[in-house]
Legacy VTK file of the C-alpha trace (Angstrom):
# vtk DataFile Version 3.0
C-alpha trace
ASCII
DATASET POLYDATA
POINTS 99 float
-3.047 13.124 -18.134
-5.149 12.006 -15.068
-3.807 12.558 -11.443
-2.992 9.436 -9.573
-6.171 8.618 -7.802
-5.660 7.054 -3.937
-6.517 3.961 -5.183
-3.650 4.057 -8.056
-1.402 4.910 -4.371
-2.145 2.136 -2.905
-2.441 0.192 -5.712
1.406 1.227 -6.145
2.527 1.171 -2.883
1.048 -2.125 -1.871
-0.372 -0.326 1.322
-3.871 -1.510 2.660
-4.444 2.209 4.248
-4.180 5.343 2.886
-1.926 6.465 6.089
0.502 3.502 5.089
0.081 4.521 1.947
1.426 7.755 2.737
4.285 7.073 4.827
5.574 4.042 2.003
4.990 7.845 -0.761
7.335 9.455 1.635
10.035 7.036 2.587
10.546 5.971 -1.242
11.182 9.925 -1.292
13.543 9.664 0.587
14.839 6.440 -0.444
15.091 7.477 -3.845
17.393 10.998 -2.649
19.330 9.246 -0.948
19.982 6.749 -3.815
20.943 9.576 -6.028
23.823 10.738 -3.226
25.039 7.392 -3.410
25.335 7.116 -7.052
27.211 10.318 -6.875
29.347 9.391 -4.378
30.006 6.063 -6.201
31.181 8.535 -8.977
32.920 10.426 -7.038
34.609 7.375 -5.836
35.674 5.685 -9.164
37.419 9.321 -10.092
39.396 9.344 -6.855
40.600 5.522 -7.560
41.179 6.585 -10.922
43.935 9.477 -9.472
45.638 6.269 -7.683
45.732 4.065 -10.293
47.635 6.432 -12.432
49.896 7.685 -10.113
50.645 3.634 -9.158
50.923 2.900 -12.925
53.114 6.166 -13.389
55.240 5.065 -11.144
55.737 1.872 -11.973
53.898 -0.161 -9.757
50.927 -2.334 -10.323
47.285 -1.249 -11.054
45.874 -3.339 -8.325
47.057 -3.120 -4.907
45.687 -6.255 -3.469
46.487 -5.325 0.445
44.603 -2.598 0.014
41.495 -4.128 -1.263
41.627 -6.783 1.209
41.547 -3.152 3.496
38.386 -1.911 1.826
36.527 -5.146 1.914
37.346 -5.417 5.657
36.289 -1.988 5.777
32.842 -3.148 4.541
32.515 -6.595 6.133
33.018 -5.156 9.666
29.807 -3.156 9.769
27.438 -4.697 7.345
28.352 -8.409 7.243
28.793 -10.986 4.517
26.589 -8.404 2.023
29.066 -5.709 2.646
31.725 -7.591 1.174
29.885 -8.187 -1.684
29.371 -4.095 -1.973
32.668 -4.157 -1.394
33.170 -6.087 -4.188
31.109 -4.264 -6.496
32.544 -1.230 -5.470
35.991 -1.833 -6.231
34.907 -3.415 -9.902
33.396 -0.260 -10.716
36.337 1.729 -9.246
39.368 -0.292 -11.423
37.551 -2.945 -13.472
37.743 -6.789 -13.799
40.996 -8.543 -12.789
LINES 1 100
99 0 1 2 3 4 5 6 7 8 9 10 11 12 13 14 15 16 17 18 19 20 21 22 23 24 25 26 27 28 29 30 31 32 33 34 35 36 37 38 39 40 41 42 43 44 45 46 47 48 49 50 51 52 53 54 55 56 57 58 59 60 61 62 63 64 65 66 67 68 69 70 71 72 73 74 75 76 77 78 79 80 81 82 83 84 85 86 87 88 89 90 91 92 93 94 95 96 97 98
Protein backbone atom coordinates (compact mmCIF):
# COMPACT_ATOMS: atom_id res chain seq x y z
CA UNK A 1 0.00 0.00 0.00
CA UNK A 2 1.03 3.54 -1.23
CA UNK A 3 1.62 6.42 1.32
CA UNK A 4 -0.85 9.21 1.16
CA UNK A 5 0.69 11.61 -1.25
CA UNK A 6 0.12 15.66 -0.28
CA UNK A 7 -2.18 15.84 -2.83
CA UNK A 8 -4.40 12.76 -1.38
CA UNK A 9 -4.04 15.46 2.08
CA UNK A 10 -5.48 17.97 0.66
CA UNK A 11 -7.56 16.21 -1.41
CA UNK A 12 -8.97 14.85 2.09
CA UNK A 13 -8.82 17.67 4.06
CA UNK A 14 -10.38 20.08 1.64
CA UNK A 15 -7.37 22.51 2.37
CA UNK A 16 -6.06 24.70 -0.61
CA UNK A 17 -2.39 24.80 1.17
CA UNK A 18 -0.37 22.31 2.40
CA UNK A 19 0.07 24.46 5.83
CA UNK A 20 -3.87 24.33 6.11
CA UNK A 21 -3.61 21.14 5.20
CA UNK A 22 -1.57 20.42 8.07
CA UNK A 23 -3.18 22.16 10.79
CA UNK A 24 -7.00 20.56 9.51
CA UNK A 25 -4.33 16.67 9.89
CA UNK A 26 -3.75 17.88 13.35
CA UNK A 27 -6.93 19.28 14.76
CA UNK A 28 -9.01 16.13 13.42
CA UNK A 29 -6.22 14.46 15.76
CA UNK A 30 -7.26 15.93 18.20
CA UNK A 31 -10.80 16.04 17.43
CA UNK A 32 -10.96 12.50 16.99
CA UNK A 33 -9.12 11.90 20.92
CA UNK A 34 -11.16 13.83 22.25
CA UNK A 35 -14.22 12.09 20.68
CA UNK A 36 -13.05 8.84 22.05
CA UNK A 37 -13.01 10.52 25.88
CA UNK A 38 -16.40 11.46 25.27
CA UNK A 39 -17.68 8.20 24.18
CA UNK A 40 -16.12 6.85 27.27
CA UNK A 41 -17.42 9.17 29.41
CA UNK A 42 -20.88 8.69 27.81
CA UNK A 43 -20.25 5.04 29.00
CA UNK A 44 -19.22 5.82 31.95
CA UNK A 45 -22.28 7.84 32.32
CA UNK A 46 -25.04 5.30 31.31
CA UNK A 47 -23.33 2.80 34.12
CA UNK A 48 -23.60 5.44 36.83
CA UNK A 49 -27.49 6.10 35.80
CA UNK A 50 -27.79 2.54 35.66
CA UNK A 51 -26.65 2.33 39.75
CA UNK A 52 -29.70 4.95 40.25
CA UNK A 53 -32.15 3.41 38.44
CA UNK A 54 -31.84 0.26 40.40
CA UNK A 55 -31.52 1.56 43.60
CA UNK A 56 -34.92 3.88 42.65
CA UNK A 57 -36.59 0.69 41.29
CA UNK A 58 -35.31 -1.32 44.46
CA UNK A 59 -36.81 0.84 46.43
CA UNK A 60 -39.83 1.24 45.08
CA UNK A 61 -39.89 4.31 43.36
CA UNK A 62 -40.12 5.08 39.72
CA UNK A 63 -37.43 4.53 36.99
CA UNK A 64 -37.64 8.03 35.76
CA UNK A 65 -37.28 10.89 37.97
CA UNK A 66 -38.66 13.61 35.86
CA UNK A 67 -37.39 16.69 38.24
CA UNK A 68 -34.29 15.53 37.82
CA UNK A 69 -34.11 15.42 34.13
CA UNK A 70 -35.69 18.67 33.82
CA UNK A 71 -32.18 19.37 36.20
CA UNK A 72 -29.87 17.84 33.63
CA UNK A 73 -31.40 19.44 30.63
CA UNK A 74 -31.14 22.83 32.41
CA UNK A 75 -27.79 21.78 33.18
CA UNK A 76 -27.13 21.61 29.40
CA UNK A 77 -29.30 24.43 28.05
CA UNK A 78 -27.55 27.02 30.30
CA UNK A 79 -24.17 26.82 28.63
CA UNK A 80 -24.69 25.56 25.17
CA UNK A 81 -28.18 26.76 24.16
CA UNK A 82 -31.15 25.21 22.42
CA UNK A 83 -28.49 22.27 20.99
CA UNK A 84 -27.56 21.43 24.48
CA UNK A 85 -30.88 20.42 25.30
CA UNK A 86 -31.05 18.32 22.57
CA UNK A 87 -27.58 16.55 23.96
CA UNK A 88 -29.30 16.62 26.83
CA UNK A 89 -31.81 14.74 25.42
CA UNK A 90 -29.79 12.24 23.81
CA UNK A 91 -27.91 11.79 26.74
CA UNK A 92 -30.48 10.82 29.04
CA UNK A 93 -32.05 8.25 26.20
CA UNK A 94 -28.91 6.52 26.16
CA UNK A 95 -28.58 6.65 29.98
CA UNK A 96 -32.40 5.00 30.81
CA UNK A 97 -34.02 4.43 27.41
CA UNK A 98 -37.27 5.58 25.67
CA UNK A 99 -40.21 6.70 27.86
Amino acid sequence: MRSPTMADVLDRTGARTDEAADVITGARERIDALDDRIIGLVQERMAVSAVIQEARIASGGRRVNLAREMEVLSHYREPLGKPGTSLAMLLLELCRGRI
